[in-house]
N, CA, C and O of each residue as an XYZ file, in Angstrom:
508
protein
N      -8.184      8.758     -9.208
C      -8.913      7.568     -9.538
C      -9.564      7.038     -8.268
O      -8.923      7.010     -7.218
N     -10.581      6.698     -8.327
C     -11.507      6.119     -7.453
C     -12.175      4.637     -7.758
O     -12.863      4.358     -8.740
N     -11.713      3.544     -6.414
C     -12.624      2.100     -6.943
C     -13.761      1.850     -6.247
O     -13.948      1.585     -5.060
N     -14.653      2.005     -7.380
C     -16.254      1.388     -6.530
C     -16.529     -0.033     -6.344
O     -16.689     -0.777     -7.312
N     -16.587     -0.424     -5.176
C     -17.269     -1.655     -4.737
C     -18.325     -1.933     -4.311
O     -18.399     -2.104     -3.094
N     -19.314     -2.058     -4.980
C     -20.510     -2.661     -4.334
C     -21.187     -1.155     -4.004
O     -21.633     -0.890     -2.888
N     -21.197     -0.441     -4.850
C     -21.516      1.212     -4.859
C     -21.220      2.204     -3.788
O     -21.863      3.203     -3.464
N     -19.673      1.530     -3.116
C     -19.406      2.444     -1.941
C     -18.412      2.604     -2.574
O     -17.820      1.718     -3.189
N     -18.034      4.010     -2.489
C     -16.544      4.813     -2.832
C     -15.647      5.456     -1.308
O     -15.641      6.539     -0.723
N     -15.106      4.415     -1.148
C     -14.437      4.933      0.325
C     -13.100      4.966     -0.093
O     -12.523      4.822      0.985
N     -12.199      5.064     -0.973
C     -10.939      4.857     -1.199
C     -10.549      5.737     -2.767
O     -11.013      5.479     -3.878
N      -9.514      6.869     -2.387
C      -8.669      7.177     -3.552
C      -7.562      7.002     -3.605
O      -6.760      6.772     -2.700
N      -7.397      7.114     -4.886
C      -5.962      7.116     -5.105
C      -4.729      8.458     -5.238
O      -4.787      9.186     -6.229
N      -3.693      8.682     -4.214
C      -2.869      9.878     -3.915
C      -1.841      9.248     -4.512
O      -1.871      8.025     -4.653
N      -0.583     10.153     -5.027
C       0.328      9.503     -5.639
C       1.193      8.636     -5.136
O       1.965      8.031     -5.880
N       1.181      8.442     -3.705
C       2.227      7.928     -2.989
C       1.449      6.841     -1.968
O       2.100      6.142     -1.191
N      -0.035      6.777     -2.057
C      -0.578      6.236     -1.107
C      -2.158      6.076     -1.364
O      -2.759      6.722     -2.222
N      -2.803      5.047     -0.434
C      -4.251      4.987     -0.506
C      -4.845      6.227      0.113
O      -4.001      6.862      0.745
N      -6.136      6.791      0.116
C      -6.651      8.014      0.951
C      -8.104      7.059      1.485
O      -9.057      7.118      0.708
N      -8.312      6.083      2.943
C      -9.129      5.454      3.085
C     -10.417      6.979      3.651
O     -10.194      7.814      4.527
N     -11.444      6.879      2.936
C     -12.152      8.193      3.269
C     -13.589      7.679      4.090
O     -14.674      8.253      4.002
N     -13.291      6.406      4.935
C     -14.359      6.532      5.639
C     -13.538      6.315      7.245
O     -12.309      6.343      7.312
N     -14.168      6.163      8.130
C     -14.077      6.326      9.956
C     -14.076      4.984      9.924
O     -12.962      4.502     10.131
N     -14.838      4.306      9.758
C     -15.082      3.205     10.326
C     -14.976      1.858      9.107
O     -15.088      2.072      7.900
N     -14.770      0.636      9.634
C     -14.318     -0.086      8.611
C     -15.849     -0.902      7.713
O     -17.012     -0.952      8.114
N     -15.378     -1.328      6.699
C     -16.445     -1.668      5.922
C     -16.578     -3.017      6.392
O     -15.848     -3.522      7.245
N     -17.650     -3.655      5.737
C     -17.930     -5.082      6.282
C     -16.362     -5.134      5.147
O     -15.704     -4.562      4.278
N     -16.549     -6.673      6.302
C     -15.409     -7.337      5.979
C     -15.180     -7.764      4.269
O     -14.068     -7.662      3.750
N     -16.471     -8.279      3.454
C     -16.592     -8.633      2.542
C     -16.222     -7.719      1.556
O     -15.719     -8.032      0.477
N     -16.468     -6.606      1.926
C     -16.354     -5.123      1.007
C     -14.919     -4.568      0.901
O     -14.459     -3.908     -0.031
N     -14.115     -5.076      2.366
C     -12.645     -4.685      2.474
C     -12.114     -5.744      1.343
O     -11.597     -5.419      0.275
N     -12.323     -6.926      1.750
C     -11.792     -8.177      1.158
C     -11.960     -8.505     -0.968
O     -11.192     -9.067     -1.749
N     -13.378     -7.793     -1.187
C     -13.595     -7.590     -2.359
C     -12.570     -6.216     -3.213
O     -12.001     -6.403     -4.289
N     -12.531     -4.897     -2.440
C     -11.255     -4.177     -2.946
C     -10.397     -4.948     -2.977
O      -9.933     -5.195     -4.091
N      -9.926     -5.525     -1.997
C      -8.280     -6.161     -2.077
C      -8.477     -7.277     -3.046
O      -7.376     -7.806     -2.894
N      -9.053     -7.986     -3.893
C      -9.284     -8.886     -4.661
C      -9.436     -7.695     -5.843
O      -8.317     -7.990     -6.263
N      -9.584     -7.303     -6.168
C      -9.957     -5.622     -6.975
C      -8.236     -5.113     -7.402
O      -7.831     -4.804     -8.522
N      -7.450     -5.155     -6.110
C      -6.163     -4.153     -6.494
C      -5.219     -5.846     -6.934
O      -4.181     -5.978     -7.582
N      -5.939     -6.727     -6.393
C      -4.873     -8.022     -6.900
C      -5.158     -7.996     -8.085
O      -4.083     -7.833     -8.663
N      -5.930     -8.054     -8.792
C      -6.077     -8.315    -10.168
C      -5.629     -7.325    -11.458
O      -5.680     -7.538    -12.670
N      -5.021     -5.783    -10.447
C      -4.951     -4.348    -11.512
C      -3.129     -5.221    -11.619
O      -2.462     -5.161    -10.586
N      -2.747     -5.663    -12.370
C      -1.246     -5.680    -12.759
C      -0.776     -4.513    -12.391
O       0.010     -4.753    -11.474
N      -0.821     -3.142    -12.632
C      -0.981     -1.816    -12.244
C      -0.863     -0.934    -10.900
O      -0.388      0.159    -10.590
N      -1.464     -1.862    -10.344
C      -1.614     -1.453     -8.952
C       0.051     -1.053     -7.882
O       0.970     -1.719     -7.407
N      -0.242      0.032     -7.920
C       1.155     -0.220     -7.151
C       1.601     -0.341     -5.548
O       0.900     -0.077     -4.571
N       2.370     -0.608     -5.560
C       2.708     -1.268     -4.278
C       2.240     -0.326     -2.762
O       2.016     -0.770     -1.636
N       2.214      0.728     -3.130
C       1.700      1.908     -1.858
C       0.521      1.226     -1.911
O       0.155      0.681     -0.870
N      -0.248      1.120     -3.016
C      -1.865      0.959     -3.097
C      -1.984     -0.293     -2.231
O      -2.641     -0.157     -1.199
N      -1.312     -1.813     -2.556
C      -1.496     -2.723     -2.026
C      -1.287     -2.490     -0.509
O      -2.160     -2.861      0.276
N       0.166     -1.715      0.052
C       0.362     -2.220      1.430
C      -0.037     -1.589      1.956
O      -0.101     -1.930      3.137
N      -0.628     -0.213      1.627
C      -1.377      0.847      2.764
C      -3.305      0.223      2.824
O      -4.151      0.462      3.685
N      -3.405     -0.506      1.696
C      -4.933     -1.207      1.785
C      -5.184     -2.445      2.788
O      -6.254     -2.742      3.321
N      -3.726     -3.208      2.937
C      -3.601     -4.485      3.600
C      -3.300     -3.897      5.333
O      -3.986     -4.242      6.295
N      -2.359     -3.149      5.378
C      -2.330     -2.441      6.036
C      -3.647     -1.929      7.120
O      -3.712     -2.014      8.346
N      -4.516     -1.442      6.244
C      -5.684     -0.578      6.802
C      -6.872     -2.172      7.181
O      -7.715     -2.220      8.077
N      -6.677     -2.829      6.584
C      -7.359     -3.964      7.417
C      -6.453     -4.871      8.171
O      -7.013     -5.837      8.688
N      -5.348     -4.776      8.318
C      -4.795     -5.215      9.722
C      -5.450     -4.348     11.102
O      -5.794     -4.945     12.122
N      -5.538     -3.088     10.966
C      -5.756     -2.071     11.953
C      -7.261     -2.001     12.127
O      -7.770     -1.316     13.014
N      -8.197     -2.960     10.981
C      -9.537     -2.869     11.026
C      -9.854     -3.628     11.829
O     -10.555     -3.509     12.834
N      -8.954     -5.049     11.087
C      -9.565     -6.510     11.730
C      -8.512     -7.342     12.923
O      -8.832     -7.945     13.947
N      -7.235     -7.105     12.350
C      -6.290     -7.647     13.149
C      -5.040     -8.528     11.594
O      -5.094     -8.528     10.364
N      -4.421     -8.920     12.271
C      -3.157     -9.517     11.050
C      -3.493    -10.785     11.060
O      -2.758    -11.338     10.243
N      -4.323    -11.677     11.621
C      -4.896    -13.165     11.810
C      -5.512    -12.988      9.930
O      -5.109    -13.191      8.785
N      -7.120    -12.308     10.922
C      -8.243    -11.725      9.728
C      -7.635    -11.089      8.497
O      -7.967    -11.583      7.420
N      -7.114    -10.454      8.494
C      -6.488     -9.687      7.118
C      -5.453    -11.102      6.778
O      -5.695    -11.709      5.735
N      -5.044    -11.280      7.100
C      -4.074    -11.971      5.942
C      -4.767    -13.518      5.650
O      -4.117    -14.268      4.922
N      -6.169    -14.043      6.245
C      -6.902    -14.987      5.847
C      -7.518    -14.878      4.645
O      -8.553    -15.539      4.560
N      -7.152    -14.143      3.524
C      -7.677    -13.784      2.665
C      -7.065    -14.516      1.351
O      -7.614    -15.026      0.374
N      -5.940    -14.387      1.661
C      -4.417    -14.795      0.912
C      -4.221    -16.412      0.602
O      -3.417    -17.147      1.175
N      -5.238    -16.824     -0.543
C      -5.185    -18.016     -1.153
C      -3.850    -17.983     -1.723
O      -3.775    -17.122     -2.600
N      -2.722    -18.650     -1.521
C      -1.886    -18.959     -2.373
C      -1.458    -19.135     -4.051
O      -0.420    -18.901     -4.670
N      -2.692    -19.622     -4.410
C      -3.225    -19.874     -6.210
C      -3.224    -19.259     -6.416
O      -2.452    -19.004     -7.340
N      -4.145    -18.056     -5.816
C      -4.334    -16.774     -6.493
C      -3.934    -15.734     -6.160
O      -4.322    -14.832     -6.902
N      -3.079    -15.308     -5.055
C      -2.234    -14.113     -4.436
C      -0.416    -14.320     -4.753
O       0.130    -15.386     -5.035
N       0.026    -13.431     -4.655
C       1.273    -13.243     -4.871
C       1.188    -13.069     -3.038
O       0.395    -12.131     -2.948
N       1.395    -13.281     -2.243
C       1.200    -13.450     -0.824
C       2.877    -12.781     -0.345
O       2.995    -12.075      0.657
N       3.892    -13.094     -1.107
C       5.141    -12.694     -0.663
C       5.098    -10.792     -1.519
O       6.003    -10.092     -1.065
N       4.613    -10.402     -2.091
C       4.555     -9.450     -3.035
C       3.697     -8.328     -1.767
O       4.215     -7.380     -1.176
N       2.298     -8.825     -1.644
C       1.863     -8.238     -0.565
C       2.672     -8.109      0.759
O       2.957     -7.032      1.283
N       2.945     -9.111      1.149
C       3.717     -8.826      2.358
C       4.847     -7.690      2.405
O       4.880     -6.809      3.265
N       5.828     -7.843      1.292
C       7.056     -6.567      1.035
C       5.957     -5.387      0.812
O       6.052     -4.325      1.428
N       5.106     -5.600      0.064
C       4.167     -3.978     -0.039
C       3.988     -3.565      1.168
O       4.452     -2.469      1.482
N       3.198     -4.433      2.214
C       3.060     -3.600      3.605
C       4.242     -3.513      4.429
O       4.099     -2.699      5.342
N       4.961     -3.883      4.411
C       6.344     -3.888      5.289
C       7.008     -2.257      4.770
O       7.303     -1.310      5.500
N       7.101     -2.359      3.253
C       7.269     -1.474      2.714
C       6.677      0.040      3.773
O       7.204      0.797      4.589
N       5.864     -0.061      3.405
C       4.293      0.692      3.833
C       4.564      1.111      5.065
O       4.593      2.304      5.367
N       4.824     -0.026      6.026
C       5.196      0.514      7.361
C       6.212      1.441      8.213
O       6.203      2.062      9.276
N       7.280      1.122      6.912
C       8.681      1.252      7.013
C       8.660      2.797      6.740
O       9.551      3.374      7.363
N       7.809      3.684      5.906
C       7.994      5.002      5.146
C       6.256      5.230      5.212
O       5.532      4.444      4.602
N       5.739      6.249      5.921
C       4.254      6.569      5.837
C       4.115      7.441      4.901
O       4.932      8.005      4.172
N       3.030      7.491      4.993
C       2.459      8.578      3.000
C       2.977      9.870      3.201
O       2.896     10.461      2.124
N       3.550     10.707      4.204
C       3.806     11.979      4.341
C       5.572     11.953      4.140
O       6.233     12.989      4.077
N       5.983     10.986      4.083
C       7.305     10.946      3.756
C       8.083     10.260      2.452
O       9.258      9.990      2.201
N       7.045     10.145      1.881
C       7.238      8.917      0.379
C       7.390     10.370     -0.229
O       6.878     11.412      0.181
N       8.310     10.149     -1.423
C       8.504     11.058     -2.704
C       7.421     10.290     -3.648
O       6.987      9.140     -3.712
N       7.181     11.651     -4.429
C       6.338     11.803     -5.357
C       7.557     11.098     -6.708
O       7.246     10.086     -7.336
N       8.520     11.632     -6.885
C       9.328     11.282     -7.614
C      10.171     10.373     -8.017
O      10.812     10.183     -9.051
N      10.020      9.689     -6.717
C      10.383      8.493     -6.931
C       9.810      6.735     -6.810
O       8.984      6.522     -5.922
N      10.083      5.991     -7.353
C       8.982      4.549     -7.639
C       9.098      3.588     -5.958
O       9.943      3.300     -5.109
N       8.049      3.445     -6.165
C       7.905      2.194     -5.068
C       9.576      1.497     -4.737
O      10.152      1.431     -3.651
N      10.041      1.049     -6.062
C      11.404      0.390     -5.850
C      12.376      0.909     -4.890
O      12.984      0.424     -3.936
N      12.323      2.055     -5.456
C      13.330      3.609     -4.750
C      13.307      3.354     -3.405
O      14.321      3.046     -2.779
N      11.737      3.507     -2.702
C      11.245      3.182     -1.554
C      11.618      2.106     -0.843
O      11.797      2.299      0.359
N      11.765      1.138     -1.221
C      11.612     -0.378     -0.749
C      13.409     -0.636     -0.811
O      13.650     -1.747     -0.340
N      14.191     -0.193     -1.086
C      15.604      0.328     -1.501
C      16.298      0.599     -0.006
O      17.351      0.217      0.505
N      15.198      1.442      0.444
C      15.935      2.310      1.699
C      15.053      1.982      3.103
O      15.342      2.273      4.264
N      13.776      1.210      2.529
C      12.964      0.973      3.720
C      14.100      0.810      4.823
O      14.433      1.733      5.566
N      14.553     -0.223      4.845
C      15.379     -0.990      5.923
C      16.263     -0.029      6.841
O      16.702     -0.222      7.975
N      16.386      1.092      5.970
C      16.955      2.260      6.937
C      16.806      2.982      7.872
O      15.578      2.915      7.922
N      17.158      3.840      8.925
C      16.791      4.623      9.431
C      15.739      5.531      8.578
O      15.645      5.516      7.351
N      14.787      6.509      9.686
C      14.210      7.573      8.635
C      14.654      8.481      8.471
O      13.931      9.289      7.889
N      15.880      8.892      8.795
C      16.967     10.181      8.577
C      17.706      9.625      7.337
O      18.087     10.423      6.481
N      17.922      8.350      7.201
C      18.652      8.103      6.319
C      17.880      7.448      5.243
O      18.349      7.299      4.115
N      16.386      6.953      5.675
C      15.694      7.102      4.026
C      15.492      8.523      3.253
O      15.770      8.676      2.063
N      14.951      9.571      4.131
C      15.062     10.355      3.856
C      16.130     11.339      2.876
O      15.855     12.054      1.913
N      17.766     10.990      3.705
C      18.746     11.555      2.810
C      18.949     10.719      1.529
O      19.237     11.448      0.580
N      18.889      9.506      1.240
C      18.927      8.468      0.097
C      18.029      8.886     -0.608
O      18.347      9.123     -1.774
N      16.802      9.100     -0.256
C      15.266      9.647     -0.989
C      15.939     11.144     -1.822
O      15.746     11.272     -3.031
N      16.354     11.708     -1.404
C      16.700     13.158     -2.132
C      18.238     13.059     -2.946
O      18.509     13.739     -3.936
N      19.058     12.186     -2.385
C      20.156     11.856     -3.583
C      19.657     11.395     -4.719
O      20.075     11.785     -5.810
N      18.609     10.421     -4.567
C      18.238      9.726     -5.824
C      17.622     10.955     -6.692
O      18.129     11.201     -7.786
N      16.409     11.815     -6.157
C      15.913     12.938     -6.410
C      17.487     13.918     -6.977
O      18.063     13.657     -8.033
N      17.764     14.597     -6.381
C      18.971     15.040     -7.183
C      19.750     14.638     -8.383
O      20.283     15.430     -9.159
N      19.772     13.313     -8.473
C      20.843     12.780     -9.298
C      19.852     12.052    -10.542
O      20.272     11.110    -11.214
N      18.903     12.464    -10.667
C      17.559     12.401    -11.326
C      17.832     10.664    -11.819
O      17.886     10.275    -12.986
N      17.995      9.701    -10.429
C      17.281      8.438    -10.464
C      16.125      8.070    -10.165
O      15.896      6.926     -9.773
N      15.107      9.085    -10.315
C      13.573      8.363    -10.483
C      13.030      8.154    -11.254
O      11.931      7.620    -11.109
């Protein structure tokens, strides 16, 4: 799945993560309009949110990126666990098999030991 904004397609969707497919960052308005885009998918899952919030911290800075975050209309604590999440486990180490929850479960861990928790759950077919 792919979201068009403003007729630029710079972003897919991988099962475990965003795939940002351009170099350089979009105007700000265009970053800020996706992320108003994945707030509104109920759907959206949590890789999607914190690796997108994420990628405009590293665009703009954590001031700029999180000036976005009207209270009324953001779940602002929801985003925040998404990128923490996000930070905690990068897209090359997330299971396919198992849910965001799974993830966010073991963040707090070492990565030897998200890792071994990640494949018990996998084994013991809790995903």
């Amino acid at each position: 799945m792919t979201i068009e904004i403003a007729e630029h397609t710079w972003i897919q969707y991988a099962p475990r993560a965003l795939i940002i497919t351009r170099k350089t960052p979009p105007a700000f308005s265009e970053w800020e309009a996706t992320m108003a885009a994945l707030n509104a998918m109920h759907e959206a899952g949590g890789f999607y949110r914190g690796d997108l919030y994420l990628k405009g911290e590293e665009w703009w800075g954590e001031t700029k990126a999180s000036s976005i975050f009207d209270p009324r209309t953001w779940a602002v604590k929801t985003w925040q666990n998404c990128a923490w999440v996000c930070r905690q486990i990068e897209p090359s180490r997330r299971r396919e098999e198992l849910s965001f929850s799974h993830h966010a479960e073991v963040a707090r861990l070492l990565p030897k030991l998200q890792d071994h928790y990640m494949q018990v759950a996998i084994e013991n077919g809790l995903g």
